[in-house]
ZAMARGU-4260 file (C-alpha; in steps of 0.2 Angstrom, whole numbers, plus 5000, padded with zeros to 4 digits):
<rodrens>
0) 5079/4850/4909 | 5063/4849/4900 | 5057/4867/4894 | 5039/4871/4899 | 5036/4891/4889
5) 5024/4901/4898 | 5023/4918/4885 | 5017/4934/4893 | 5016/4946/4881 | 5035/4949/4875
10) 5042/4941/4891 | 5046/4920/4889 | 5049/4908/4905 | 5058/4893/4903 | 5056/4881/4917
15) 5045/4878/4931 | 5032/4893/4934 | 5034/4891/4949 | 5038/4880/4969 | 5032/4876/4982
20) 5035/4881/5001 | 5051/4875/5009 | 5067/4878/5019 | 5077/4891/5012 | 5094/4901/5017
25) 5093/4918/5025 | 5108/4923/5015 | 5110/4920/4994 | 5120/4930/4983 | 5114/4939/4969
30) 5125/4943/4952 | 5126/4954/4936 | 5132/4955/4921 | 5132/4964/4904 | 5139/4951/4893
35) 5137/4960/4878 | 5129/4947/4865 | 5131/4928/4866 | 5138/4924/4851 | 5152/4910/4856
40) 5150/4893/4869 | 5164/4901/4876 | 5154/4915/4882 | 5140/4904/4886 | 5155/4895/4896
45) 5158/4908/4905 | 5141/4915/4913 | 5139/4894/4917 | 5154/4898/4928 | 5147/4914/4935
50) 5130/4904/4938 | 5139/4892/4951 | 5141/4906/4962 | 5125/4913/4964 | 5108/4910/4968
55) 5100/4923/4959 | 5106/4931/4941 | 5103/4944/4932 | 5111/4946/4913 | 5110/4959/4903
60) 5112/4963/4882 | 5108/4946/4876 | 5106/4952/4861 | 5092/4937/4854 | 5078/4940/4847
65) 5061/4932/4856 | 5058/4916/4845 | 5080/4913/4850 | 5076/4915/4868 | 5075/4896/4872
70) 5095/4895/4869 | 5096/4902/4884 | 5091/4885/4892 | 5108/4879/4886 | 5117/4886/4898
75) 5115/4879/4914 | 5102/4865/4918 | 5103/4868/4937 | 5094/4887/4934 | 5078/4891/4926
80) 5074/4909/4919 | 5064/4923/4913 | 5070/4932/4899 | 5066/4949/4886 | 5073/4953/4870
85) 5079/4969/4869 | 5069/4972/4851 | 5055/4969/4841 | 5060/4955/4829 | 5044/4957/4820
90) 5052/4969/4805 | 5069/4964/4797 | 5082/4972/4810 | 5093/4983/4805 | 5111/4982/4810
95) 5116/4968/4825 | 5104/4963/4838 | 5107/4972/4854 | 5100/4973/4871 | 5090/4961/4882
100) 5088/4954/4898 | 5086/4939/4907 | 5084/4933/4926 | 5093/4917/4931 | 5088/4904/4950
105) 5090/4889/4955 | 5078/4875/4950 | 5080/4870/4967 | 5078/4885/4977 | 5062/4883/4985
110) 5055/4897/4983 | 5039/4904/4976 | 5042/4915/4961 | 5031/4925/4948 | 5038/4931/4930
115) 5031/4948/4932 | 5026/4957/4915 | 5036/4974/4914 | 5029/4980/4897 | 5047/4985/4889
120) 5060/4978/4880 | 5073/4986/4893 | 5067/4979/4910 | 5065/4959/4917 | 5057/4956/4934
125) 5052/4942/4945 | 5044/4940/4961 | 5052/4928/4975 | 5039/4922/4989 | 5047/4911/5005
130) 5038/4908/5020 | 5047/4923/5028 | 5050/4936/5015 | 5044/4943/4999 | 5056/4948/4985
135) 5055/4959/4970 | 5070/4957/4960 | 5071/4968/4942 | 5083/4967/4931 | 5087/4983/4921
140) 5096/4989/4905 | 5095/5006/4904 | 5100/5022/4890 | 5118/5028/4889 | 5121/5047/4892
145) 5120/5051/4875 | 5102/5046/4872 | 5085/5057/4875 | 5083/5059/4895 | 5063/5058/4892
150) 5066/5037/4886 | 5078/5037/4903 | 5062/5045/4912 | 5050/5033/4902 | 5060/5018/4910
155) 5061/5025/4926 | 5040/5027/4927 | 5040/5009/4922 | 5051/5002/4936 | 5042/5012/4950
160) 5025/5008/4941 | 5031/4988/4942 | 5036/4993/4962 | 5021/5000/4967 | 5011/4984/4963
165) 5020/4974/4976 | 5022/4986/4992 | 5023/4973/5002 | 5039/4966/4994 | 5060/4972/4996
170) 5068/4978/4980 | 5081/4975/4973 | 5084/4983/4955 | 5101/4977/4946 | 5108/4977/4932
175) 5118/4992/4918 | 5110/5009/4923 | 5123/5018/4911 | 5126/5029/4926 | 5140/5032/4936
180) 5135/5042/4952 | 5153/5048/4952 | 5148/5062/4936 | 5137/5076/4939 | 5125/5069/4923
185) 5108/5073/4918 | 5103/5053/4920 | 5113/5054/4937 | 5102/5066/4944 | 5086/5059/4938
190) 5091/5041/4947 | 5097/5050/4962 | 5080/5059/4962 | 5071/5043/4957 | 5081/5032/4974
195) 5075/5047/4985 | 5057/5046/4981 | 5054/5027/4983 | 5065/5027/4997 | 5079/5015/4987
200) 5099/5016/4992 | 5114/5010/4980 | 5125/4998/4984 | 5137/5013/4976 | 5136/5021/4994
205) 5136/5007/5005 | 5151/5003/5017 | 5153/4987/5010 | 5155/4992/4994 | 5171/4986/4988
210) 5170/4991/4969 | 5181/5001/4958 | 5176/4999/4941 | 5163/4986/4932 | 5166/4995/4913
215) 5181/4998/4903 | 5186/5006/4887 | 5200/4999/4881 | 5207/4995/4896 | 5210/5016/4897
220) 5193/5023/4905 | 5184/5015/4919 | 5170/5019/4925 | 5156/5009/4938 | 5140/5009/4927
225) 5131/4993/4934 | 5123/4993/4950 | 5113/4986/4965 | 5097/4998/4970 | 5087/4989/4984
230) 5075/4994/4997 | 5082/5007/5014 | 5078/4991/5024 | 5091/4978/5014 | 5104/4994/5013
235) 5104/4997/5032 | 5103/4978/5039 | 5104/4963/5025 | 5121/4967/5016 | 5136/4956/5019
240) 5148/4960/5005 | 5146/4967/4987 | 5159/4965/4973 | 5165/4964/4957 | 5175/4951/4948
245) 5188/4955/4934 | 5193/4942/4925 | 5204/4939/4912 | 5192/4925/4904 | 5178/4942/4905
250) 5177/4945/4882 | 5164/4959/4887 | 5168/4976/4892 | 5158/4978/4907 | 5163/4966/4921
255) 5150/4952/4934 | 5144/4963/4949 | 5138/4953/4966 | 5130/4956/4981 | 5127/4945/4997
260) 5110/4946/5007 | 5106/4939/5025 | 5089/4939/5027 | 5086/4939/5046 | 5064/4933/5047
265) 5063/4942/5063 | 5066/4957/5055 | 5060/4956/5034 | 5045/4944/5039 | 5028/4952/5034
270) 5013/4942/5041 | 4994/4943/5031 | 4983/4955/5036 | 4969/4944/5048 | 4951/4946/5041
275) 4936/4951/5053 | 4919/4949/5047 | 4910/4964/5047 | 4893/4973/5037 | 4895/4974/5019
280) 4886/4992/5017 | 4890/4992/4997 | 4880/4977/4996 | 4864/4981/5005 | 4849/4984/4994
285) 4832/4996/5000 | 4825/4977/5005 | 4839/4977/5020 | 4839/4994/5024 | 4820/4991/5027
290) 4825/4977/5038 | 4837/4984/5046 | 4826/5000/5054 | 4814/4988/5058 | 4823/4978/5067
295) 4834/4992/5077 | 4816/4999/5080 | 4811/4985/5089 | 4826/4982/5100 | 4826/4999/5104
300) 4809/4997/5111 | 4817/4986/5124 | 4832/4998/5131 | 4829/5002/5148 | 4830/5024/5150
305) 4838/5030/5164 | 4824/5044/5168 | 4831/5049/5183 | 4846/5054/5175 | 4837/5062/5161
310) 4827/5072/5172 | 4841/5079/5181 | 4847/5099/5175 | 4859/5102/5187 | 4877/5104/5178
315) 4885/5100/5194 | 4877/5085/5199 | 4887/5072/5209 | 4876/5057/5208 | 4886/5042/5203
320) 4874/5035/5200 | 4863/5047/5188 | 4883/5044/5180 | 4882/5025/5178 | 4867/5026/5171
325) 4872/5037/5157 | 4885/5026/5152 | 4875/5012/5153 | 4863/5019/5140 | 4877/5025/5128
330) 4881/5007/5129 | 4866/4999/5124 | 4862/5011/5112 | 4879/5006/5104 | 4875/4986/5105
335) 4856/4989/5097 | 4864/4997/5084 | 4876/4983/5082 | 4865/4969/5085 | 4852/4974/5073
340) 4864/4976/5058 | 4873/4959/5062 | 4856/4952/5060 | 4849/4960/5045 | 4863/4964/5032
345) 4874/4955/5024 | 4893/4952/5028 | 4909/4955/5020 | 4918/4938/5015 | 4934/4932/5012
350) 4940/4923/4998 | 4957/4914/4995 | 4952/4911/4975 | 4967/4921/4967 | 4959/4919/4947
355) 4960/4931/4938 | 4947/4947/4933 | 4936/4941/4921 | 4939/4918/4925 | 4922/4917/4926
360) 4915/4927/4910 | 4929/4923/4897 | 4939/4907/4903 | 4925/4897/4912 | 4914/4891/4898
365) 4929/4888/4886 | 4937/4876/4901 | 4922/4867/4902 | 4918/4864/4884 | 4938/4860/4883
370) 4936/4846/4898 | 4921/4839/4888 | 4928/4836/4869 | 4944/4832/4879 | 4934/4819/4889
375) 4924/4813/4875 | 4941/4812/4864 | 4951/4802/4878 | 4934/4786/4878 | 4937/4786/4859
380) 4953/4782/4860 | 4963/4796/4859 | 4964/4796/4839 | 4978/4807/4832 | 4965/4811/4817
385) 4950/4814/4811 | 4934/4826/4815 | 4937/4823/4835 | 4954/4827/4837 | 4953/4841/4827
390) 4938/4848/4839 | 4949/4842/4853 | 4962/4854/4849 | 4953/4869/4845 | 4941/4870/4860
395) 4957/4868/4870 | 4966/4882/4858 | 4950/4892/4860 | 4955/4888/4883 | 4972/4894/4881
400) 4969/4909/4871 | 4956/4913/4884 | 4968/4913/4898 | 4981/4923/4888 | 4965/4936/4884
405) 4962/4938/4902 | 4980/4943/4906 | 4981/4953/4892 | 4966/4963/4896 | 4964/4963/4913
410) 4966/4981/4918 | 4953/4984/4902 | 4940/4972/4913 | 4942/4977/4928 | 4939/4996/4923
415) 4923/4990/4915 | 4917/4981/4931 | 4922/4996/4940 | 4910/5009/4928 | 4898/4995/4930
420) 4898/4993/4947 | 4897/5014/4951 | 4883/5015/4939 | 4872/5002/4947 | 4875/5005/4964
425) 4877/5023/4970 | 4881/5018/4988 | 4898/5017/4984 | 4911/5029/4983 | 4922/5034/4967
430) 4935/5039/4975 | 4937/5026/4987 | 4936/5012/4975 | 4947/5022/4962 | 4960/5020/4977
435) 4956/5003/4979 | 4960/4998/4961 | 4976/5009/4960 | 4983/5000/4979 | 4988/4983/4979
440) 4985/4974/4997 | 5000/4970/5004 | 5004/4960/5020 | 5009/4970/5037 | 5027/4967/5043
445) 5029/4954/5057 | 5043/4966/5063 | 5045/4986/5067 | 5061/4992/5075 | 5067/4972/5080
450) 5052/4968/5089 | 5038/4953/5080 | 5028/4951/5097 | 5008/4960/5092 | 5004/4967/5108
455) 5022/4975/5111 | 5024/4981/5094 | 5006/4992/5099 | 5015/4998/5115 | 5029/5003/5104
460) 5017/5013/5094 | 5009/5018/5110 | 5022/5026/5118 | 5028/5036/5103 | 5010/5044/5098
465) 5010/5048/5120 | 5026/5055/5120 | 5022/5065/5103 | 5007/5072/5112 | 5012/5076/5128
470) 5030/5085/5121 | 5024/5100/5121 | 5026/5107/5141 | 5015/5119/5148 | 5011/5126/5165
475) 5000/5118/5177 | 4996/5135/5187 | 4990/5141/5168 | 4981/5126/5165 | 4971/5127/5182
480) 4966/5143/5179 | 4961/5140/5163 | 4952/5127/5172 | 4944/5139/5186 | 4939/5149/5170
485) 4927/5136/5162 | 4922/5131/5177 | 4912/5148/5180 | 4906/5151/5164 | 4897/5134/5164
490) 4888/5140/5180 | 4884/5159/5174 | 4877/5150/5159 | 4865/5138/5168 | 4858/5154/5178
495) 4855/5161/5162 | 4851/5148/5151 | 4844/5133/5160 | 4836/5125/5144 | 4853/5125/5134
500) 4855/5107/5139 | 4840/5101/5130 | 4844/5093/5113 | 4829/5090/5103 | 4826/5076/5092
505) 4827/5085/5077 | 4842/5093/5080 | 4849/5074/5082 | 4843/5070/5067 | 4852/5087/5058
510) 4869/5082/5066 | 4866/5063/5060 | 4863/5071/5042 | 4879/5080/5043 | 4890/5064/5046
515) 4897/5056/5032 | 4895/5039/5026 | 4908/5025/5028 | 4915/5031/5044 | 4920/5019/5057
520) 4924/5023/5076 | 4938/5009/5076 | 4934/5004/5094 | 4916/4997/5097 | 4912/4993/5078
525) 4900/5008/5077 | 4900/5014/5059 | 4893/5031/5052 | 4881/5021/5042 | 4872/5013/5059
530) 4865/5031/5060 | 4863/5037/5044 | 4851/5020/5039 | 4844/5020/5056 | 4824/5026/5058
535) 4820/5042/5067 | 4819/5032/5083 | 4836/5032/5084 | 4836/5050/5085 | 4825/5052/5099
540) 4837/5042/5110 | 4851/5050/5105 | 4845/5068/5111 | 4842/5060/5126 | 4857/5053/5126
545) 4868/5069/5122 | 4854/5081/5134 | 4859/5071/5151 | 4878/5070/5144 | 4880/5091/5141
550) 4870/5093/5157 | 4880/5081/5169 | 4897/5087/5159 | 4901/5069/5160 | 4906/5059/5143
555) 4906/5038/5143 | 4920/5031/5141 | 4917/5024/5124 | 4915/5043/5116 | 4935/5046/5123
560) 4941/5030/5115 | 4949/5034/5099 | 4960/5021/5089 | 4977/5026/5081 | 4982/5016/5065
565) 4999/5017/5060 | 4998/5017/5040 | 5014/5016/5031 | 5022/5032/5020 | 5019/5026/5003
570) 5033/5012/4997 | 5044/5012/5013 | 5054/5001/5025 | 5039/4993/5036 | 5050/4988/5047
575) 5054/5006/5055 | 5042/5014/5065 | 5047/5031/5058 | 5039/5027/5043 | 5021/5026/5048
580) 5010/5042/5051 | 4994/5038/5063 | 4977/5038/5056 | 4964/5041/5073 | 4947/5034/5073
585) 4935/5043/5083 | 4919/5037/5092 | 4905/5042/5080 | 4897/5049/5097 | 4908/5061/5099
590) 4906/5067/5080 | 4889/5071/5084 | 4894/5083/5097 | 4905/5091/5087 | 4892/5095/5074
595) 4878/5098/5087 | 4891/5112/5094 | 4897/5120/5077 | 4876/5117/5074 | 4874/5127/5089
600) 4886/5141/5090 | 4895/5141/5073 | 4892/5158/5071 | 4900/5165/5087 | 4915/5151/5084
605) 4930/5162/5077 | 4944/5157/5067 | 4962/5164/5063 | 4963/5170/5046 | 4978/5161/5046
610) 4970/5144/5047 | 4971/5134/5032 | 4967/5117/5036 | 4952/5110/5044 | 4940/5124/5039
615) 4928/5123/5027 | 4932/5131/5010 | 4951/5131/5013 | 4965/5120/5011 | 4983/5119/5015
620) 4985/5119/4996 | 4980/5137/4998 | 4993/5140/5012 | 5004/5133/4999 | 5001/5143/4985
625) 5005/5159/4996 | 5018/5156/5004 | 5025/5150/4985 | 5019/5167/4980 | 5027/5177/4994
630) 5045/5169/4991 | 5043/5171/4972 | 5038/5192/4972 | 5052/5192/4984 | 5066/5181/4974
635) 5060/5190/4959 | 5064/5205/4965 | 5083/5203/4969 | 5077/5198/4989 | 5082/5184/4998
640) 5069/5175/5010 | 5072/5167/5026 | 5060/5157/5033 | 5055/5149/5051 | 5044/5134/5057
645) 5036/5129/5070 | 5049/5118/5079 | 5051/5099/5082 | 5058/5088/5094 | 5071/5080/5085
650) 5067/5061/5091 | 5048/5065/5084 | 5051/5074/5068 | 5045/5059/5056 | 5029/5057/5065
655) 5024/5073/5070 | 5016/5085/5056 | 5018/5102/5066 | 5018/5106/5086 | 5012/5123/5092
660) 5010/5130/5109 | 4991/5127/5112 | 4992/5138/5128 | 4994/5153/5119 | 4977/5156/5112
665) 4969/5154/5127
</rodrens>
């Protein structure tokens, strides 16, 4: 096998980087093994035997140093691998060599795969791509019991850093966790807490567990210290068996470990996100905002204004028509807006260029004058000597190490572009691009609860968000007269108040200061901006617009629509419905009602003291904080605290934040 070394920092590849699409097997087996040094062929024998049975291996406690690493290419020429030492050779070592880790596959499994760097000397990791899945396999070697619980900790911060950078990928860690979930240990506890928050199952507690032991002492104590920790979604559906081998053979103390996965497409698929063109708001500059009032300005000119409907004040009107024509207005108003911004600013694109941060400042220019002396080397002959070939090999040099600067220093570049970027254009949000860098886009799943098909896995969402907001019952005879009630107050109000209807323009253009930036409607394309860059012409036909809508008591259809976007809770199964929460996009209309009411009658709008979130100047941290305070005077004092909540329905509890009765403050 010809060894090509890819060096990433202290993590060394041997093999092809990397393969090419093609037909793989739903079902591979993955194995584990501490082998505890690699000091004999017979050894070396051994793990060659263990590698004929998998597809996937991870070994632990190699015990070479970084520059020995290559001897690991002697073990079986059907595998290639990535490996770590376990110490910084750099100093004379005291004592043995100890730990390490390594992460065997076959060099014919088809799949793509990335070395991914892990940034410790205890942890080895490698991404798996096929054309159906997306596989994050980290091998890990982790403190015994006796050893400071913060290093166990450090580890553990590292492994869920590596996971959140590929949310879009199942897990599997493997490898000699020195924990046995069997002993109430600190180090137990901290990786029971640790699977809990990133939502990650042991094969310790799966059915199909058939383990007893994978370490001895002396053939006296026994206890299971290596493991299998993958993803809720390979735990509940994707395990066929998981063993361990004892064999006589076996010169280390800690015994192979295997596991065997079916991946089912229909149900671990993830599918790309689809790109849809749209403004590019970050990008606009004062020339285009200029242009883009101007032009809305003059289409505006052109939208026909249903006077007849305008001039109508009576509340109860039952003109159809007078109603058609609203929503007709509401509707070009909405395509202007549209129109004019599609033809003045520029447009978000789409690239597939997957170089890295930083290509076109450091690497580009060194390629180029690399290509050249190469190019002007090769006519000469290709001499071995002499003043060419020696500038021939340090412009490459000078290539290479650019590309290794890059990947070294990538977070470093892309914070400096990020300061850059704020500082020069003020239009774009810290926060949001602060959460941009720190997110990794990921792929949605193709599946959610067995189904793949687009449109029904939207009705499936449909029909949980209708029956979560229609589950709470309530009384028609109340509802009615609740009804009644509004009815007659709109009526005693237009007798004594027949002017309350008219919205002036500068109170349209008050409300339009009040929305925030950035906002989209999710339905028609309408976003915040349209208004907030818009001239005050806008304004004028909006008060129209929202004068002859109060009046008639009639809303288009277009200010009910509101879009529910299931997003995932943090790093969980994508296939379950259960773990998505819905995030509603409102038409941007209907937020300038809102804000011309609370404009309007803020100040004869009460609130329950109670009320923590959605009010201005309170949070739910605050509710927080006292009910923390409340249980703590209580406990404190020798008290116990019981506590109730406002009930859910048991099919709905992971998708509904709280239900209350919203009857009985009427």
């Amino acid at each position: 096998m010809e060894a090509a070394a890819t060096d990433t920092g202290n993590l060394i590849a041997f093999g092809h980087a990397c393969y090419g699409y093609g037909n793989i097997s739903s079902c591979f087996r993955i194995g584990s093994y501490n082998c505890r040094g690699l000091s004999s062929r017979f050894k070396k024998d051994y793990i060659a035997g263990l590698l004929n049975h998998c597809d996937i291996f991870c070994l632990q406690e190699h015990w070479l140093s970084s520059k020995q690493l290559s001897d690991l290419s002697c073990i079986h020429d059907g595998f290639v691998y990535a490996a770590v030492s376990g110490f910084d050779d750099s100093e004379v070592l005291a004592g043995r060599p100890y730990g390490g880790c390594a992460i065997f596959w076959r060099a014919n499994i088809n799949m793509h795969s990335d070395i991914v760097e892990t940034h410790s000397f205890r942890l080895c990791a490698v991404r798996f791509e096929s054309a159906s899945w997306k596989l994050l396999i980290v091998n890990v070697y982790m403190h015994c019991e006796g050893s400071s619980s913060e290093e166990f900790c450090e580890q553990l911060a590292c492994i869920e850093g590596i996971i959140s950078q590929y949310p879009d990928c199942h897990i599997v860690l493997c490898g000699d966790f020195n924990v046995d979930f069997c002993r109430a240990r600190p180090h137990t506890d901290m990786l029971n807490e640790f699977c809990i928050k990133l939502d990650l199952c042991a094969s310790a507690k799966h059915t199909k567990n058939e383990i007893d032991y994978t370490y001895n002492f002396a053939m006296k104590r026994f206890n299971s210290l290596d493991h299998f920790i993958m993803s809720s979604a390979l735990f509940d559906s994707a395990v066929d068996d998981i063993r361990v081998q004892h064999d006589i053979d076996n010169l280390s103390d800690h015994d192979p470990i295997f596991i065997r996965f079916s991946l089912s497409s229909n149900v671990f698929s993830t599918s790309s996100k689809i790109y849809h063109e749209k403004v590019a708001w970050h990008k606009c500059t004062d020339a285009d905002f200029i242009a883009y009032r101007n032009s809305l300005s003059a289409l505006l000119k052109d939208v026909h204004l249903p006077v007849d409907a305008m001039q109508c004040r009576d509340p109860f009107c039952v003109n159809n028509e007078h109603v058609t024509c609203i929503h007709k207005y509401a509707n070009d108003l909405t395509e202007v807006c549209l129109l004019a911004a599609e033809s003045t600013l520029p447009k978000t694109t789409f690239s597939h260029s997957k170089r890295k941060p930083g290509w076109n400042e450091f690497v580009r220019p060194a390629r180029e004058k690399s290509i050249f002396w190469h190019n002007i080397w090769s006519s000469a002959g290709r001499p071995k000597t002499g003043t060419l070939a020696d500038i021939m090999r340090r412009t490459r040099a000078a290539y290479h190490y650019a590309i290794r600067r890059i990947k070294r220093e990538e977070d470093d570049i892309v914070k400096e572009r990020f300061a850059a970027t704020i500082t020069r254009d003020r239009n774009r949000d810290f926060w949001t691009e602060v959460r941009k860098i720190a997110s990794k886009t990921s792929g949605t799943s193709a599946t959610v609860d067995g189904i793949s098909e687009p449109n029904s896995i939207a009705e499936l969402f449909a029909n949980k968000y209708q029956s979560l907001y229609s589950s709470v019952s309530y009384s028609t005879s109340d509802m009615d007269k609740i009804k009644q009630r509004i009815q007659s107050r709109i009526a005693n109000t237009y007798t004594t108040d027949a002017h309350s209807a008219n919205i002036s323009a500068v109170e349209a253009g008050m409300c339009v200061a009040r929305l925030k930036f950035h906002k989209n409607d999710g339905g028609t394309g309408l976003n915040t901006n349209h208004f907030k860059y818009a001239s005050t012409d806008l304004h004028y036909h909006v008060a129209l617009l929202l004068s002859a809508v109060v009046c008639h008591g009639n809303v288009p259809n277009d200010f009910l629509l509101c879009t529910t976007i299931p997003m995932p809770k943090g790093n969980t199964n994508r296939a379950v419905s259960g773990n998505y929460r819905g995030i509603t996009l409102s038409s941007v209309f209907g937020r300038l009602i809102d804000l011309l009411f609370l404009q309007r009658y803020s100040d004869v709008l009460g609130t329950c003291d109670l009320q923590f979130g959605f009010k201005a100047k309170r949070s739910t941290a605050m509710c927080s904080m006292v009910l923390k305070e409340a249980i703590s005077y209580y406990v404190n004092h020798g008290s116990s605290v019981s506590s109730s909540m406002p009930q859910k329905p048991s099919t709905e509890c992971s998708i509904a934040p709280c239900l209350i009765n919203y009857l009985t403050g009427m």
